[in-house]
N, C-alpha and C positions, 0 to 999 in steps of 0.2 A: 522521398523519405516520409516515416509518419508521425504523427502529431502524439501528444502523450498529455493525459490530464493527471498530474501527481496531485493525488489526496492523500492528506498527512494528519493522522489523530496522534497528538501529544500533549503530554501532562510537563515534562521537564525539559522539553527541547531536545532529547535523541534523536527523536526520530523527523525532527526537523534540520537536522544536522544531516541525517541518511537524507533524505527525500534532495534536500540540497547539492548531495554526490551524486547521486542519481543522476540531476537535471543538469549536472556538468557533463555525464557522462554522456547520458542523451543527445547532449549537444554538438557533443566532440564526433559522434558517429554518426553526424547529420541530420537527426532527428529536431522537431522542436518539442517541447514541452513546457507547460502554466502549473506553478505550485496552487494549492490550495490549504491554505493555511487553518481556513475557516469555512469547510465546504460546505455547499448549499445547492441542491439541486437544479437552482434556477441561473446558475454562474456556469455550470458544468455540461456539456454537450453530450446526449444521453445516444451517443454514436461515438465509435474509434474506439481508442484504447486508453485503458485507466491503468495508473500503477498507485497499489494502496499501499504506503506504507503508515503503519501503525503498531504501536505500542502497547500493550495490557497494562491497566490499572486496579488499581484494587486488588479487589477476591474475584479478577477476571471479565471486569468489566472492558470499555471502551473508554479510552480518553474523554473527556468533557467535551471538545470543540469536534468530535465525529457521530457525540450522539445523536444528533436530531440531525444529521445525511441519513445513519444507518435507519431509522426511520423514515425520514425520508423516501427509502430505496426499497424498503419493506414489501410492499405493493406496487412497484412498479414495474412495468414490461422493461426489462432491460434486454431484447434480444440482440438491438446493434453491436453494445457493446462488447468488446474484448478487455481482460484485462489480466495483471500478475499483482503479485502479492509481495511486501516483504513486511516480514512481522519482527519485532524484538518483545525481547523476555528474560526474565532469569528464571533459570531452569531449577532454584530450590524451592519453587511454588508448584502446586498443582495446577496451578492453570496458567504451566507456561503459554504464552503467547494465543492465549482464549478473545484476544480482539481481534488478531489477525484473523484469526480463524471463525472466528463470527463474523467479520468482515468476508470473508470468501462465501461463508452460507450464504449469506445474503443473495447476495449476488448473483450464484448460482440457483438459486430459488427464484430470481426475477427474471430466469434468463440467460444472464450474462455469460461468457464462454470462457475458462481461464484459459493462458494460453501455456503454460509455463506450471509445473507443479513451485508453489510457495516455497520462498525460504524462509526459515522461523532463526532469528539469530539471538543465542545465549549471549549477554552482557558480562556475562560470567567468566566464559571461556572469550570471549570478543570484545575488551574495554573501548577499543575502537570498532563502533558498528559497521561504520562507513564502508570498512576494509573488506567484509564479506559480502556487502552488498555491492559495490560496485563490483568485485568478480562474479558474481553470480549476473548479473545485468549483463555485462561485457560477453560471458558466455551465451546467454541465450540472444542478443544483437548477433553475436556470430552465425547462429544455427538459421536465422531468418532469410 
């Protein structure tokens, strides 16, 4: 089975709440996986597979505690890497879920291969994030 490095940008704890279902879920289908609460390039294995889950803050920024990864990751060869995406947002901003998705540029600019098109989940429509992200996870563990 394979290994999975959960990176989590959060301002209020949602999406350390998702990232937490996640690595339950990962668990349960024999996978192992290491949260990252406060990731740091020098913690994280720039090989396997990554699952970003992150939050948009502001007027579309990045969480405080993923800013200085996402630079971090700017310039870097990230070709071993795999990885998927799950983003939240409320979808009466314009820039729903503008981290997540700065989060995958990234990424994909250093390299990185996604494996999985993103899912961006409305808070809106989804008071419980948890709930779309662990079906969307369960689905693509099934297609592998």
């Amino acid at each position: 089975m394979a290994s999975y490095e959960i990176i989590v940008g959060t301002m209020l704890g949602a999406s350390e709440y998702v990232a937490d279902a996640l690595l339950e879920t990962l668990q349960a289908n024999g996978h192992s996986a290491n949260i990252h609460l406060s990731p740091d390039i020098k913690d994280i294995p720039c090989t396997g597979n990554w699952l970003i889950c992150t939050s948009t803050h502001g007027a579309g920024e990045l969480p405080d505690n993923i800013q200085g990864f996402a630079k971090q990751i700017e310039n870097k060869a990230l070709d071993d890497v795999a990885f998927l995406v799950v983003g939240l947002g409320d979808s009466s901003y314009d820039t729903y879920c503008y981290g997540s998705k700065t989060m995958q540029q990234l990424l994909q600019n250093s390299g990185a291969k996604l494996l999985s098109p993103a899912i961006h989940i409305d808070v809106l429509n989804h008071p419980i994030p948890e709930e779309p992200a662990v079906e969307w996870l369960t689905s693509y563990l099934q297609q592998i």
